[in-house]
N, C-alpha and C positions, 0 to 999 in steps of 0.2 A: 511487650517489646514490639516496638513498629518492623515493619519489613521493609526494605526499602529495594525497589526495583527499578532497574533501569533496561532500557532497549539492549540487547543483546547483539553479539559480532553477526550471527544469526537471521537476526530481524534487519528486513529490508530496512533503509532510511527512505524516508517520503520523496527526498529529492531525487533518490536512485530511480524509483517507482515513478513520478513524475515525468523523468527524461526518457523513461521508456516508452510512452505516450506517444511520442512522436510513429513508431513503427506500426502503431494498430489502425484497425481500420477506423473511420472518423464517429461510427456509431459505438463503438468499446470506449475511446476514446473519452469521448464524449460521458460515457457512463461511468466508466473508471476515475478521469478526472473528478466529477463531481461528490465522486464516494471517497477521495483522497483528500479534498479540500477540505471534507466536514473532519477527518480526520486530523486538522491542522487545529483543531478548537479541544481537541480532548486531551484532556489531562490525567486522566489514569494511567498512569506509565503501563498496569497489566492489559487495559480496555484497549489503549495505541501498539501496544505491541500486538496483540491478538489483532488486534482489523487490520494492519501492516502485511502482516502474515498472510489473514486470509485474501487480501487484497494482490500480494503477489502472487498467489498461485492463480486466481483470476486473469492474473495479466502474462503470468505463464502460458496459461490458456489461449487466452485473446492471440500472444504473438504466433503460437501452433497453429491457430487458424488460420494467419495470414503468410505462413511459409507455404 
């Protein structure tokens, strides 16, 4: 029997992640966007969800730095 999984209320959406871009500094920025756009090519719903995740607590991060 297949499993079938979808992103979660939980898991970031990319565009939320995306628009938070704006607030970091321009080298997070810069490094984050580019780890989010490869994220736009994957299709394993459980791979997109995991790097989602790990990618927000990054930018979690990132904005701590810049408060």
């Amino acid at each position: 029997m297949a499993e079938h999984v979808t992103e979660s209320a939980t898991t970031p959406s990319l565009i939320d992640l995306v628009a938070r871009l704006d607030g970091l500094t321009l080298v997070d920025a810069d490094r984050l966007g580019r780890r989010l756009e490869r994220v736009r090519g994957t299709r394993d719903p459980r791979k997109r969800a995991r790097t989602l995740a790990e990618l927000a607590d990054q930018v979690a991060a990132a904005e701590a730095r810049v408060e």
